[in-house]
C-alpha positions as CSV (number, residue, x, y, z in Angstrom):
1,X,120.0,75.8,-26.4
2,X,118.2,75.5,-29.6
3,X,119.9,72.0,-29.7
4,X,119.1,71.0,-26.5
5,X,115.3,71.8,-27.4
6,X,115.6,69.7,-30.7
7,X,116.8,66.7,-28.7
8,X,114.8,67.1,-26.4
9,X,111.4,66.7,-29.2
10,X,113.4,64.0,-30.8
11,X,113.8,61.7,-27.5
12,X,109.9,62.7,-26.5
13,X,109.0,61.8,-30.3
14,X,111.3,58.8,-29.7
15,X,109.5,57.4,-26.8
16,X,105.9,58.6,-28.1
17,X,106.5,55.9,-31.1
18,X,108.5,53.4,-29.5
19,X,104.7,53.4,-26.7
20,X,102.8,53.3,-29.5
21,X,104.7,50.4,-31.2
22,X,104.1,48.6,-27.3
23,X,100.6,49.4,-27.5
24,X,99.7,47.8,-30.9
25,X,101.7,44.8,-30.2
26,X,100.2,44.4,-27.0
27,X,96.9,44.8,-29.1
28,X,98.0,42.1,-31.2
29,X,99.0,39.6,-28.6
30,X,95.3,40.4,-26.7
31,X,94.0,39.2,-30.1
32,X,96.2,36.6,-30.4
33,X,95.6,35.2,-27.5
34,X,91.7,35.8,-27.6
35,X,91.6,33.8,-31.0
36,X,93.5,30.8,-28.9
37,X,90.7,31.0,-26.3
38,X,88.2,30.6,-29.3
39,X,90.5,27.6,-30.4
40,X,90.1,25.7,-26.7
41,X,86.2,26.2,-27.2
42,X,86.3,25.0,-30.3
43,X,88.7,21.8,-29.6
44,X,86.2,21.1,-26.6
45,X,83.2,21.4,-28.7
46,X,84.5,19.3,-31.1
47,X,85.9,16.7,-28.4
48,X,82.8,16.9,-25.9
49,X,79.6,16.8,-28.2
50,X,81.2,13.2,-30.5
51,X,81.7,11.9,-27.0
52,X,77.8,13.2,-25.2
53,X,76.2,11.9,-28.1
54,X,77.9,8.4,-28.0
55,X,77.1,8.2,-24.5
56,X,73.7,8.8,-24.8
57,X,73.2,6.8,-27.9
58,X,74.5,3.6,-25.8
59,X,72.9,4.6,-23.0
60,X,69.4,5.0,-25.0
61,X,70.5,1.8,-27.0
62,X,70.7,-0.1,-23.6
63,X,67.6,1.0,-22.0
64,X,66.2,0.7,-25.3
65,X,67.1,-3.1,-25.1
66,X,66.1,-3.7,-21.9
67,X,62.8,-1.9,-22.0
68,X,62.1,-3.8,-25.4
69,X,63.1,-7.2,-23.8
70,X,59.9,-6.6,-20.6
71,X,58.0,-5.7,-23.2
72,X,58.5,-8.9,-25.4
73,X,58.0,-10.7,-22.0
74,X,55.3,-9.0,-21.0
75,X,53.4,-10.1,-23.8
76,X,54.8,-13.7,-24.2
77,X,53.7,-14.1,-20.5
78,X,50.0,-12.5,-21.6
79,X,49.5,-14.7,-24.7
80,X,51.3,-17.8,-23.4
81,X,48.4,-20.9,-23.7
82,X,50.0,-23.8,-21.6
83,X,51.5,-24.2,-18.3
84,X,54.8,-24.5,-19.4
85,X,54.9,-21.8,-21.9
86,X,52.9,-19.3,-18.9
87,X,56.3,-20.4,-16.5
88,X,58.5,-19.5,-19.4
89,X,57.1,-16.7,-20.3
90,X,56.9,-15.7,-16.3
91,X,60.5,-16.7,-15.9
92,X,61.6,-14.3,-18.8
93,X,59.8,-11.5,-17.5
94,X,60.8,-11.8,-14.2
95,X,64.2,-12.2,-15.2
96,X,63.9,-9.3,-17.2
97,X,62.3,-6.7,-14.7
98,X,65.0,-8.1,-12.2
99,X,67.4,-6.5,-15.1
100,X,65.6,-3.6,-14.3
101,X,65.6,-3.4,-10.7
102,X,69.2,-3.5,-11.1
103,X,69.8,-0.7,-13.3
104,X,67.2,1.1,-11.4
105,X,69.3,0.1,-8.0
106,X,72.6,0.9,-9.0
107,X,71.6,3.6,-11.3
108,X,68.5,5.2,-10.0
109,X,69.3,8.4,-12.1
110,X,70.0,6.6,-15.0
111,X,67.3,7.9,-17.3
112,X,67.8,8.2,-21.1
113,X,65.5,11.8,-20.8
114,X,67.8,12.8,-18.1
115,X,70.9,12.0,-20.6
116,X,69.5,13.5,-23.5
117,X,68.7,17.0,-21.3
118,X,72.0,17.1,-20.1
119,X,73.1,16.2,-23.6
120,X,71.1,19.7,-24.3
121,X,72.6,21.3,-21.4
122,X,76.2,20.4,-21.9
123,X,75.7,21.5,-25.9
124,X,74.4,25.2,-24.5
125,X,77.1,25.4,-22.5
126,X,79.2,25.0,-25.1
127,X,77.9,27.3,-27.1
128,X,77.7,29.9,-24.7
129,X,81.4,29.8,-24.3
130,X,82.2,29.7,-27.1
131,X,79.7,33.1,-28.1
132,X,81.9,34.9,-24.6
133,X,85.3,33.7,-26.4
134,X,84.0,35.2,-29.4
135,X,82.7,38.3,-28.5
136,X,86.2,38.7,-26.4
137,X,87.7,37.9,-29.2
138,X,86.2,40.7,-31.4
139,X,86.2,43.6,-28.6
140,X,90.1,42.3,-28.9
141,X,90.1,43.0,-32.2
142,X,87.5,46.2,-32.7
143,X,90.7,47.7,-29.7
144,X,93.5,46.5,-32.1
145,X,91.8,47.7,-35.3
146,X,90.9,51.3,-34.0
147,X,94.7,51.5,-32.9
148,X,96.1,50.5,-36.3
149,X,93.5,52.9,-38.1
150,X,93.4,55.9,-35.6
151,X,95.5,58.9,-35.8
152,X,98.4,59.1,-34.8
153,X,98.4,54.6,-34.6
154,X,97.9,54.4,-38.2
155,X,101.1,56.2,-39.0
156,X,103.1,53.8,-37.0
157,X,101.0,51.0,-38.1
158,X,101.9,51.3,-41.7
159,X,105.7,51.9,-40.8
160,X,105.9,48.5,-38.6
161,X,103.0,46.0,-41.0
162,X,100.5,46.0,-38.3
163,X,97.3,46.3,-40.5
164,X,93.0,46.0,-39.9
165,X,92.4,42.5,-39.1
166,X,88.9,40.6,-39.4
167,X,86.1,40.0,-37.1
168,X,84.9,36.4,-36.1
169,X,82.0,36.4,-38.6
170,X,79.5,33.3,-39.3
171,X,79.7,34.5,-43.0
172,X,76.7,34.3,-45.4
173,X,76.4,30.5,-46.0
174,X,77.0,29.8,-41.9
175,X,74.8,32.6,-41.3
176,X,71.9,31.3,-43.1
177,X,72.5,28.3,-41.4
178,X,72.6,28.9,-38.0
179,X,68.8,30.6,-38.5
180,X,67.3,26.9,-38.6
181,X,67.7,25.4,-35.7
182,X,70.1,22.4,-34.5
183,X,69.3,19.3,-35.6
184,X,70.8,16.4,-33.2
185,X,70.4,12.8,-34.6
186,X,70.8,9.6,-32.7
């Protein structure tokens, strides 16, 4: 009997580690697989933004262009002294408003301060999901790290080299860093 009572513990005990051991890798793999989410932010951010900024830039550059080109014409046409300069100077403009007209036409929200605040909107976006993917990413890893450090975890823990693993900090140099705000440059 007294056997059957010392299996008994020893397959309860058994079992006891063997969910323990499940729950930390589990733990692990959450983390894992929290830090991967963190990654596809990341890869996005660093994709995206390279991309949003190029498309505004030429986008700006263009309306830039254009806008400088009516300009020029507006004031050839304004200065112009003969007949013939006045109807070259006319013809540039108009051609050049009619450059216009078409962007306008084709393009009527095609507005360099509408790309640059969706440039600001698709950057916060970013950011936000990458702050959600991190802050997953360490409630993943404040759940693994009180299992690998609480008793009875921590005995298993050291048995089977699960051990504390680090929060996603901004560290002291990135930290001091991120108090100044972004600066974007075209």
């Amino acid at each position: 009997m007294v056997i059957l009572i010392v299996i008994g513990v020893l397959v309860l005990i058994i079992f006891w580690v063997i969910s323990l051991y499940n729950t930390l890798v589990r733990l692990r793999n959450r983390r894992e697989n929290a830090f991967a989410d963190i990654d596809v932010q990341l890869r996005q951010r660093h994709d995206l933004i390279p991309q949003l900024v190029e498309t505004v830039k030429g986008y700006a550059a263009h309306e830039k262009d254009l806008l400088l080109k009516i300009t020029e014409a507006r004031t050839a046409a304004m200065s112009a002294t003969t007949i013939d300069g006045k109807i070259a100077a006319e013809q540039q403009l108009s051609g050049a408003l009619q450059g216009l007209k078409v962007q306008v036409e084709a393009y009527p929200d095609l507005k360099a301060n509408q790309n640059f605040l969706q440039l600001q909107e698709e950057l916060s976006d970013i950011e936000n999901k990458l702050a959600a993917a991190r802050r997953f990413f360490n409630a993943a890893t404040t759940e693994y790290n009180t299992s690998v450090e609480a008793f009875p975890g921590n005995l298993i823990a050291k048995n089977f080299g699960f051990k504390r693993e680090i929060m996603f900090d901004l560290g002291t140099d990135t930290r001091k860093q991120m108090e100044e705000p972004p600066k974007i440059q075209f």
